[in-house]
C-alpha positions in Angstrom: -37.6 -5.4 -5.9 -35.3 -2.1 -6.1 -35.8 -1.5 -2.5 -34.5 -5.1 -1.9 -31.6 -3.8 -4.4 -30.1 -1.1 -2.6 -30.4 -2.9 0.6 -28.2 -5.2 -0.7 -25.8 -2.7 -2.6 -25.5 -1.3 1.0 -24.7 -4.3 2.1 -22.1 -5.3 -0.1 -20.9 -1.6 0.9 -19.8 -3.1 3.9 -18.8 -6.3 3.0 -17.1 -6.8 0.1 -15.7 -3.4 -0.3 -12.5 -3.9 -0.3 -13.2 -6.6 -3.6 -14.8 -3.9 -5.5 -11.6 -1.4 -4.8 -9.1 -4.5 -5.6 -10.6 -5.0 -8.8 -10.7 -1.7 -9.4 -6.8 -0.7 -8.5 -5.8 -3.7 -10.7 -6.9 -1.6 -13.4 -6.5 1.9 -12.8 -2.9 1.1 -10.5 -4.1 4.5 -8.1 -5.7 3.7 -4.8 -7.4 6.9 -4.8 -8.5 6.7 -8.3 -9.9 3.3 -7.5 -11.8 4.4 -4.7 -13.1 7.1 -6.5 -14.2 4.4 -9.3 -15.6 2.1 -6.7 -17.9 5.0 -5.3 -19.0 6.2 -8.3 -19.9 2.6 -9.2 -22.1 2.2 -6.3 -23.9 5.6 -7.1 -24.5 4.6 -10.2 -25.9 1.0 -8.8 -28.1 2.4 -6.6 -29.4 5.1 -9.3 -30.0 1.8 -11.6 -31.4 -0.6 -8.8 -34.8 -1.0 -10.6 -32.9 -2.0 -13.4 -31.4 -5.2 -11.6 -32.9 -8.0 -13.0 -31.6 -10.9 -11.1 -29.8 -12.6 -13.4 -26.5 -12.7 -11.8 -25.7 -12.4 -8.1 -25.8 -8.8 -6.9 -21.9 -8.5 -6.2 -20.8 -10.0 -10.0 -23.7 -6.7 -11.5 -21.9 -3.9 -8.9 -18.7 -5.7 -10.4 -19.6 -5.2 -13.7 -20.7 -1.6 -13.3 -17.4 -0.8 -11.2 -15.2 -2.4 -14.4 -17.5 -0.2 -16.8 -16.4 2.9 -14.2 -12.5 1.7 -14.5 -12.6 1.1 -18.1 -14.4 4.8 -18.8 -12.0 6.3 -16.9 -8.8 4.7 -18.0 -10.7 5.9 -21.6 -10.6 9.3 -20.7 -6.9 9.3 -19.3 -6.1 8.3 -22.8 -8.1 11.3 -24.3 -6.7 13.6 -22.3 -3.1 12.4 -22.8 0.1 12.2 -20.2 -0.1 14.3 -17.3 1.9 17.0 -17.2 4.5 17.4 -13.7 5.0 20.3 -12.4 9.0 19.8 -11.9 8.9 19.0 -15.8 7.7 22.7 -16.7 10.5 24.7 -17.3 9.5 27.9 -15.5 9.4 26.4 -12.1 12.5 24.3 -12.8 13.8 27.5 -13.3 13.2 29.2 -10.4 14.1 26.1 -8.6 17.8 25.2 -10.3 18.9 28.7 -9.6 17.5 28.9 -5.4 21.0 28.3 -3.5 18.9 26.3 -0.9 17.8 23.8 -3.6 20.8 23.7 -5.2 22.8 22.8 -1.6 19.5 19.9 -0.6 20.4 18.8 -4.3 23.6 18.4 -4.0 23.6 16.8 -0.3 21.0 14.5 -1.1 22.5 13.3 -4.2 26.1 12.7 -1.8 23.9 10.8 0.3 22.6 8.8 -2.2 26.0 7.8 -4.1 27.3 7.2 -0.1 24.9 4.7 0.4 25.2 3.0 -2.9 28.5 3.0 -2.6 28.1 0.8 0.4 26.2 -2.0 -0.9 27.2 -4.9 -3.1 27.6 -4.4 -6.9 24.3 -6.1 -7.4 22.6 -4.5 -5.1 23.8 -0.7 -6.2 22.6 -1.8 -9.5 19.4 -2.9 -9.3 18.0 0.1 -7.0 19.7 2.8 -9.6 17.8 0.9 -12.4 14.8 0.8 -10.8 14.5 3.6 -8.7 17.1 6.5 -9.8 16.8 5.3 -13.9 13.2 4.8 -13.2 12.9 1.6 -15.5 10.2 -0.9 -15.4 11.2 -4.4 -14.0 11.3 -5.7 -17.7 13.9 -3.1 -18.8 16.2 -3.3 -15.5 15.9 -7.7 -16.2 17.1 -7.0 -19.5 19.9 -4.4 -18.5 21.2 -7.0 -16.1 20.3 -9.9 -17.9 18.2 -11.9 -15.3 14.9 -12.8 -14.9 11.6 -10.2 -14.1 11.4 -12.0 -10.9 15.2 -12.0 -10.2 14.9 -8.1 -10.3 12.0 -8.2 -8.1 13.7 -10.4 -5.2 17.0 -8.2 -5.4 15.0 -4.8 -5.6 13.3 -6.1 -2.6 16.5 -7.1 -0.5 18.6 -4.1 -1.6 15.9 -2.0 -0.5 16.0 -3.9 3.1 19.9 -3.3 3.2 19.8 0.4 2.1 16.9 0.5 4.9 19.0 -1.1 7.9 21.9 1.2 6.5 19.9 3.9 7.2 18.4 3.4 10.1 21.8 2.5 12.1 
């Protein structure tokens, strides 16, 4: 029966794939990360092939073991606490606040940036520096502006579009 197993873990390698890494970016919200997950998962299926007992369908067991991968590791990005960036230590910051080429990118890039804003509609200007220079989540921007999550969404996604086509022409 475990040769019958990893046959068909190797065929659900193929063919529902991109399930198994769905299910496991929904959780861990990095594709690599997932992918990582998904393959450990199917190492680990086809260590414990013997161990299949029929049961379930094969898929909804791989499943399980890939959200028992997802769930270990989200467990140990909790132990090991936030990540730290490397433009967040102040050492390199250092070195980099101070390097006249930085400084003038910096500066040109932020002239850029307020140039562009400055072309698009109030709303528009408002929602991208929430979201993407503030770096809010789509809950806090909603509240900031007072409309709906979904509101935010569509006018993130349009402004976006516009800043695009500014861009571009």
């Amino acid at each position: 029966m475990a040769t019958c197993v990893r046959t068909g873990i190797r065929a659900l390698c193929h063919s529902d794939l991109d399930r198994l890494n769905a299910l496991a970016r929904r959780l861990l919200r990095d594709a690599q990360d997932a992918q990582d997950c998904v393959q450990d998962a199917l190492v680990k299926a086809l260590a414990a092939a013997d161990q299949f007992q029929g049961r379930s369908a094969l898929f909804t067991w791989v499943a399980r073991i890939t959200l028992n991968e997802a769930y270990s590791r989200l467990r140990s990005r909790r132990s090991r606490g936030p990540h730290e960036r490397l433009d967040d230590h102040p050492d390199l910051r250092a070195d980099i606040r101070w390097c006249p080429e930085s400084r003038a990118a910096a500066h040109q890039a932020s002239r850029l940036t307020h140039d562009l804003l400055g072309q698009l509609s109030p709303a528009d200007s408002a929602v991208i520096r929430l979201r993407a220079l503030d770096e809010m989540t789509t809950a806090e921007a909603a509240r900031a502006l007072c409309i709906s999550e979904t509101a935010v969404k569509v006018r993130l996604h349009r402004a976006m579009k516009r800043l695009r086509s500014q861009v571009l022409t």
